[in-house]
C-alpha positions, 0 to 999 in steps of 0.5 A, a space after each residue: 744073161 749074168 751080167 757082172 761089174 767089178 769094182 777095182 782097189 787102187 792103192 787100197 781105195 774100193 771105186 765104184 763100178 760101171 754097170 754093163 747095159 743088158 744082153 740077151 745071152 752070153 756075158 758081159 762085164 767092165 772093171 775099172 781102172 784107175 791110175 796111180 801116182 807111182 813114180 817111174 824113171 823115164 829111162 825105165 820105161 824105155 827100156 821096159 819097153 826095149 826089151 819087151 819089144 826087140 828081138 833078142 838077136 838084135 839086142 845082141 848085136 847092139 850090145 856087141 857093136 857097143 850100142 847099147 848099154 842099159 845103165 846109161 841115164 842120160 844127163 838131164 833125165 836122171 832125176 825127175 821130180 815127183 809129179 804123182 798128178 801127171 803121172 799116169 803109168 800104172 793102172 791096177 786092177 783087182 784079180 782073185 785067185 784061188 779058192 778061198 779067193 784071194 785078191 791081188 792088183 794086177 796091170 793089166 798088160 795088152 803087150 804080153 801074154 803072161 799072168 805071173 804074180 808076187 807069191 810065197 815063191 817069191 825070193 824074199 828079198 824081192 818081196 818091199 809089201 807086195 800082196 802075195 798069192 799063197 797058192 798053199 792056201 788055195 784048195 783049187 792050185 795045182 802045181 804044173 811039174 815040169 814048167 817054167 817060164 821067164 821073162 826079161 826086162 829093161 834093167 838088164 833083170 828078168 822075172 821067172 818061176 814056175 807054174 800053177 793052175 788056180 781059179 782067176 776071177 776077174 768082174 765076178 768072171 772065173 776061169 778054172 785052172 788058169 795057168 798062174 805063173 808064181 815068180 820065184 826072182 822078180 824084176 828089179 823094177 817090180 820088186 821096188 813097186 809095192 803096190 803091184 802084185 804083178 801082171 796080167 797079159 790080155 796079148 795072143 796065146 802066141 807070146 806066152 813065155 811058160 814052157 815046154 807048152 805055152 799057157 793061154 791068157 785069161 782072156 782067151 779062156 774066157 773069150 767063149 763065154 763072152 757075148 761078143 768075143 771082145 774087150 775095150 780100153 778106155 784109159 783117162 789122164 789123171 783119172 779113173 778107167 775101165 776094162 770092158 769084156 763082152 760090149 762096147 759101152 757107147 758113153 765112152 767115146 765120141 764121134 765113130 769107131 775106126 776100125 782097122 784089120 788086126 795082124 799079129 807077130 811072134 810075140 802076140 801083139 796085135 798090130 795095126 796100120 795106120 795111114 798118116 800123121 799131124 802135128 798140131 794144126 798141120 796138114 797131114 802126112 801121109 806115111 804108113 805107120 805100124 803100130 800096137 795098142 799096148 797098155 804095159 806101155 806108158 810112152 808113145 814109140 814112134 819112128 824116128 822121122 815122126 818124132 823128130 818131125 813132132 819135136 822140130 815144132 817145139 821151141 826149145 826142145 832137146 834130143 837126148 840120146 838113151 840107152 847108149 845111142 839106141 833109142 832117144 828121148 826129149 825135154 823141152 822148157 815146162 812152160 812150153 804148151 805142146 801141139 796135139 799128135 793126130 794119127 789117121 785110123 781108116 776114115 778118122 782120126 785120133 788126136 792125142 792132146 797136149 796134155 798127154 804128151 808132157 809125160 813128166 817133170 825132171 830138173 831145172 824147169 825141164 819136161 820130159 815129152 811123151 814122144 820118144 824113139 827106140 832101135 831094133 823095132 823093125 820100124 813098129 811103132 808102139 801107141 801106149 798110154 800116153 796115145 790110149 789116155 786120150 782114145 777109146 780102143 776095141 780089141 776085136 779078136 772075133 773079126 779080126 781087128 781094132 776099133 780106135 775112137 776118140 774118148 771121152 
């Protein structure tokens, strides 16, 4: 059985690698993640997250009622201070394609489907340092006439282009004729972001936005050759990560894995149930929540009434209002130590520490919480890093479902 470990460059540092334990056949390998100190806007991050998530009818009907309105900041979330230590919303990995191989760090996105890419396509006014694939360098690319594919953000921008097959080695792993989508305009979001060369969906074949015939993921093309057809997230606060394909490494968690039946929606995401919810040392609250395990995602999404309900324990903490009225954010005193979130994962639970739910500093001593809220959701909550950094999380598309531990 091979057996392949990949180190990961973040911001042009080479990490060590996590070796995989021997299998009998099939293949397994991890890469790591590590996080970067690359500063985003919260509001940013919010409507990323809108946009990837509400369906565009709904979008419309916001905006047309007046709702919604993407350039609104906000009064005291418009400025944070650059805190890179607790900053952890971009993870990269490297990724080669073409042959000769050529390397980019991409995100690694559990929320989308698509593999786009920085390239010579790229309008170059767009272009602030990014690692650009050459797909004329490349004697295995082969443009795919006829396709395209977009996709919107929440600046209101969106990133488009068009379609190449390419070889795409991740962990020593290569695909052969993996469809790359070579962005010709690029989001405003990604084209400030110089460490980025752009994404790399782990979602279902589902949410694949080439057309006129969708492109399936990395993942889903690889997924035979896999000894077990899986891959695991273990993220960390301030510290390095890994993506393990094939096996679950049992050194990076604690205690027993929760697992719980996978469901899907139009876009690809695997959903999940979970049972209930406390905050700190409360008892539980037994509430179905819907939930997605989203690594593209820096902050933890919830209803409404839990976050309200969280943030009704913490001294001193003000609602604001974002996206004109459609979603809200928090900020509370800096000094202000947070209470756990714990959510209910089958017979478990997870608990997110308090840590992880300061998401980062704005001004005048004020914090930014991890915790926030968004409409149009149709009540679906959205577990990204600020919930993944402090979890160990199975993505079991053999069974079906999705394993949830608490990390270490």
């Amino acid at each position: 059985m091979n057996t392949f470990t990949a180190a990961v460059l973040l911001l042009g540092t080479v990490t060590g690698s996590l070796a995989a334990p021997a299998k009998e056949s099939g293949i397994t390998f991890s890469v790591q993640a590590i996080h970067g100190g690359i500063q985003r806007h919260v509001l940013a991050d919010i409507q990323r997250t809108f946009y990837k998530y509400v369906p565009a009818d709904t979008v419309a009907a916001l905006r047309a009622a007046g709702v919604l309105n993407e350039r609104d900041t906000g009064s005291v979330i418009t400025r944070p201070e650059p805190n890179a230590d607790n900053v952890d919303n971009l993870y990269l990995t490297e990724v080669s394609i073409g042959n000769p191989a050529q390397k980019l760090n991409l995100d690694f996105d559990t929320g989308s489907s698509d593999l786009w890419v920085f390239s010579t396509d790229t309008d170059s006014s767009q272009v602030n340092g990014q690692t650009l694939y050459r797909p004329a360098d490349s004697s295995s690319a082969n443009l795919q006439e006829g396709k395209t594919w977009s996709i919107r953000y929440g600046d209101s921008s969106s990133s488009s282009g068009i379609v190449y097959s390419d070889d795409v080695t991740i962990g020593g792993l290569t695909f052969k004729g993996q469809a790359v989508e070579s962005a010709q305009k690029v989001s405003d979001q990604f084209a400030k972001d110089n460490q980025n060369s752009g994404l790399l969906g782990l979602a279902l074949d589902k949410g694949n936005t080439i057309k006129p015939t969708k492109g399936k993921t990395w993942f889903s093309n690889v997924l035979p050759k896999l000894d077990q057809p899986l891959f695991t997230v273990r993220l960390r606060h301030n510290a390095e990560g890994s993506y393990n394909f094939g096996y679950i490494d049992k050194a990076q968690y604690s205690g027993t894995i929760n697992y719980t039946p996978a469901f899907t929606d139009p876009l690809g995401h695997r959903l999940f149930n979970s049972t209930g919810y406390a905050v700190g040392t409360s008892n539980t609250v037994s509430t179905p929540i819907k939930g997605t395990a989203d690594t593209g995602t820096s902050l933890l999404i919830l209803d409404p009434s839990v976050a309200t309900d969280y943030w009704s324990k913490v001294p001193d903490a003000e609602k604001v209002p974002i996206l004109g009225g459609a979603g809200s954010a928090w900020v509370f005193p800096c000094s202000t130590t947070l209470p756990t979130f714990s959510f209910n994962i089958g017979n478990g639970k997870i608990t997110v520490p308090s840590a992880d739910l300061n998401y980062q500093p704005t001004i005048n001593n004020l914090c930014v919480g991890g915790i926030a809220t968004l409409d149009g959701l149709n009540g679906l909550s959205i577990f990204g890093d600020v919930a993944l950094k402090s979890s160990f999380v199975v993505y079991d598309d053999g069974k079906s479902q999705l394993g949830w531990a608490q990390g270490v």
